[in-house]
C-alpha positions in Angstrom: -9.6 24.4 7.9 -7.6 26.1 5.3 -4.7 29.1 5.0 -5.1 31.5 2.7 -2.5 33.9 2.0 -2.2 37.8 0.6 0.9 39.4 -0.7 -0.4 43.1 -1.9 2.9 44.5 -3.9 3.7 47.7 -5.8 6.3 47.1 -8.5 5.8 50.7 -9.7 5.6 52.4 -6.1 8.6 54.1 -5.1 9.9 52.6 -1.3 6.7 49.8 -1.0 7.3 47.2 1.2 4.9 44.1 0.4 2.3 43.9 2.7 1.4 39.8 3.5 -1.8 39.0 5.1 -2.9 35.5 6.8 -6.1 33.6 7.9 -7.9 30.9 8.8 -11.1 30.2 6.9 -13.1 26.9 7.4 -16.5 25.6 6.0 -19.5 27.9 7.6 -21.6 25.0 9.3 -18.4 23.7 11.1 -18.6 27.2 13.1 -21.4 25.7 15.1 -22.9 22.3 15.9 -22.3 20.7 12.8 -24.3 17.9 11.4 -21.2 15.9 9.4 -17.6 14.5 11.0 -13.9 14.1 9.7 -11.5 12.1 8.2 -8.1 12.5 8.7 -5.9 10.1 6.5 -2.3 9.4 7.1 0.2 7.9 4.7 3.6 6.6 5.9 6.5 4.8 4.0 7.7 1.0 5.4 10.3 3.2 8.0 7.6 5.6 9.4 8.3 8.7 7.4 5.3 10.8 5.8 4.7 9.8 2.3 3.7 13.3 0.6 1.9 13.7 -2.9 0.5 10.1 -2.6 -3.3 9.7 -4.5 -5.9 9.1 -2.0 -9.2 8.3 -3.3 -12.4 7.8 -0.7 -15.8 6.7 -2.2 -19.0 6.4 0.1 -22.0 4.1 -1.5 -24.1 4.7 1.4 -26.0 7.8 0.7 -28.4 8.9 -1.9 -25.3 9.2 -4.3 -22.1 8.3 -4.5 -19.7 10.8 -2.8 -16.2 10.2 -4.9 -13.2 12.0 -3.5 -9.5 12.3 -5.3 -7.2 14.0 -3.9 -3.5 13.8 -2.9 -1.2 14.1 0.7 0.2 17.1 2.0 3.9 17.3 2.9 3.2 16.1 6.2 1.9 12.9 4.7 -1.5 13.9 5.3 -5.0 13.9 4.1 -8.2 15.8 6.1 -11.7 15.7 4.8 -13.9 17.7 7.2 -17.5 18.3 6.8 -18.1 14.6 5.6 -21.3 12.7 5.7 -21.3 10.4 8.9 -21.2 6.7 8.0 -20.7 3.1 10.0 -18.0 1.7 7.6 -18.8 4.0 4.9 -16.0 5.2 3.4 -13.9 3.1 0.9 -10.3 4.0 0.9 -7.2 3.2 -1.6 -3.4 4.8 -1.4 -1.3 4.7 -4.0 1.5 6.3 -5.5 3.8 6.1 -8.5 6.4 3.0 -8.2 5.0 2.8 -5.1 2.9 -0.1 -3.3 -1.1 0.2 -2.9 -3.0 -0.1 0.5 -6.5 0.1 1.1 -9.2 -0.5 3.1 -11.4 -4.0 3.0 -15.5 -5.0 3.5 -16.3 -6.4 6.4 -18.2 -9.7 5.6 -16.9 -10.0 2.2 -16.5 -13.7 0.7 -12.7 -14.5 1.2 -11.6 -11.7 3.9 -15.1 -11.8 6.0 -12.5 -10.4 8.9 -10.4 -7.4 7.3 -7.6 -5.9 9.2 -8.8 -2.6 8.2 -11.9 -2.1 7.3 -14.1 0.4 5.6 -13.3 4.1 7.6 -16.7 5.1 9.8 -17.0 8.8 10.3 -18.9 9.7 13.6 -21.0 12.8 14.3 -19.0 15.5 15.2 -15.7 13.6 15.9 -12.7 12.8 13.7 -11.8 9.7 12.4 -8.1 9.1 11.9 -7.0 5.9 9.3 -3.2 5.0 8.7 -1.9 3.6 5.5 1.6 2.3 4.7 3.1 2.1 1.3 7.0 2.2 0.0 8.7 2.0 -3.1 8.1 -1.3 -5.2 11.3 -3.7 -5.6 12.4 -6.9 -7.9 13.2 -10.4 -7.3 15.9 -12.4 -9.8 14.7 -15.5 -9.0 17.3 -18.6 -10.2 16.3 -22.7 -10.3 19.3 -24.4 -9.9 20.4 -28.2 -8.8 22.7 -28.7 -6.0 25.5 -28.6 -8.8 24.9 -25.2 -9.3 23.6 -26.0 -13.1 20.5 -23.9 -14.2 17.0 -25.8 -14.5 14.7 -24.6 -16.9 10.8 -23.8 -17.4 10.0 -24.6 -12.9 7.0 -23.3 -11.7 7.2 -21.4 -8.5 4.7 -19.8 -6.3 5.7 -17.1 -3.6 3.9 -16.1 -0.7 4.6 -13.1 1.3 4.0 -13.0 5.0 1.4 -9.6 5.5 -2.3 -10.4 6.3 -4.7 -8.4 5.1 -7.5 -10.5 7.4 -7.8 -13.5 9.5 -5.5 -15.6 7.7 -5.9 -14.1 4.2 -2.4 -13.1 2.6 -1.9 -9.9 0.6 0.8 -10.7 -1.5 1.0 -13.9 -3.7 2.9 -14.3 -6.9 3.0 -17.8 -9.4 5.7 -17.7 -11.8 7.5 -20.2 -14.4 11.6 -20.0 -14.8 12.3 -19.5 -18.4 14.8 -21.7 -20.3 17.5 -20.4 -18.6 16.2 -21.3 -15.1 15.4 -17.6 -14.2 12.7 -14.9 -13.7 13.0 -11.2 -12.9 9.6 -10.4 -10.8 9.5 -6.6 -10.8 7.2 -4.4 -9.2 6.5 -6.2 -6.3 6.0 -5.4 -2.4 8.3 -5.0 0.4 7.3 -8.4 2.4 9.0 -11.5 3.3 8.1 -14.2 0.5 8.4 -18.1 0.8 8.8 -20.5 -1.7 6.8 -23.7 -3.3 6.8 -25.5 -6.0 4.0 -26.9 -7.1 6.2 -29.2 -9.9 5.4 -33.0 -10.4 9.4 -33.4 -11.2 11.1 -31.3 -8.3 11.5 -30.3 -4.9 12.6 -27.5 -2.9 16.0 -28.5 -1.4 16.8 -24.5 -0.3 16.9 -21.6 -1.1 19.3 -18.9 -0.8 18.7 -16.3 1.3 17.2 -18.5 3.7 12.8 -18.8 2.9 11.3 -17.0 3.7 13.1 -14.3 1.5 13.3 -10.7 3.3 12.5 -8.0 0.6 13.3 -4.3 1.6 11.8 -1.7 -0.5 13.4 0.1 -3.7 15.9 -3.3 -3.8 16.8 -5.5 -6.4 16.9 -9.0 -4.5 18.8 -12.4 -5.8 17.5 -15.6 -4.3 18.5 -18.7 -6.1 15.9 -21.8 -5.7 17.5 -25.0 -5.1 15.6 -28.2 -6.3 16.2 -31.9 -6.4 14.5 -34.9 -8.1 11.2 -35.1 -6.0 11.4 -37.8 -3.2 8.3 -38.9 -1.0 8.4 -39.0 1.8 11.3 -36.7 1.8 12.7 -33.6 4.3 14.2 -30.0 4.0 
């Protein structure tokens, strides 16, 4: 349902006191047994907190046409479409925000994440379906390959994997980057996760890293981790 609001004022009436009237309206076929459902969409940051003015967008293929919505969270951190067409996994959703991660909703059966961890919303008849996102402010990594002499090595390649899932053993955040000539690499704009590091280099190793792999990154931080390699040594041991 909706508020809608009335102030009647009198700027040129001597003594008028505004007058401020309040209602409730809601679309007409809701106020009896209604053909369509709900869905209620709620957006949180990485510490539980509402995330308001975040960009919601919901797209349902299953119907005639396409229903596209757009639309953006409330202060409380939440979206509610009522009135929508019911739907077994119908309706597609992404979250996003500015500087802010993206999270979003997955096919069931698709090649690569047959087994999403949430999948397309379904909107029952007459009930409300309720979906829960989480997205926070994007962070950096300066990322440093160094010996065990603390002397810079150039032009590594590096691959970082973080830990979240978004399906049976399918990971949502993977980066592949090469050091520069300098032995170093700013990643910006990246997600609050915990990342590990390989190396996929002929020529080196991973002797440690520092912090400890995997690396905890906490959102709206600029992290330092320096990546410490040796001559590569089979069979060898961290």
């Amino acid at each position: 349902n909706k508020v809608v609001e009335i102030r009647i004022e009198c700027p040129t009436c001597e003594r008028f006191t505004p007058v401020d009237l309040t209602t409730h309206i809601a679309p007409k076929s809701l106020e009896t047994a209604s053909t369509n459902g709900a869905l209620f969409i709620r957006v949180f940051d990485a510490n539980g907190q509402p995330v308001s003015g975040a960009n919601v967008q919901v797209i349902n293929r299953q119907g005639t046409s396409t229903i596209t919505i757009n639309d953006t969270t409330g202060v409380n951190g939440m979206l509610q479409l009522v009135d929508v067409p019911p739907g077994n996994s119908a309706y597609e959703i992404t979250v996003s925000k500015s500087g802010y991660s993206t999270d979003r909703t997955y096919t069931p059966g698709a090649v690569g994440n047959p087994s999403p961890s949430k999948s397309h919303a379904t909107v029952a008849l007459q009930q409300v379906t309720q979906v829960s996102f989480v997205i926070d402010r994007l962070s950096s990594l300066a990322i440093s390959t160094l010996n065990n002499a603390c002397t810079p090595i150039a032009s590594v390649p590096l691959t970082l994997t973080g830990d979240k899932l978004i399906g049976a053993g399918v990971v949502k955040n993977t980066h592949s980057i090469t050091t520069n000539g300098s032995g170093a690499y700013t990643l910006s704009d990246i997600e609050w996760d915990a990342y590990s590091f390989t190396t996929p280099s002929g020529s080196y190793q991973i002797a440690g890293v520092s912090p400890l792999n995997a690396v905890a990154v906490n959102p709206n931080t600029t992290q330092n981790v320096s990546v410490i390699l040796q001559a590569k040594n089979t069979p060898s041991m961290l």
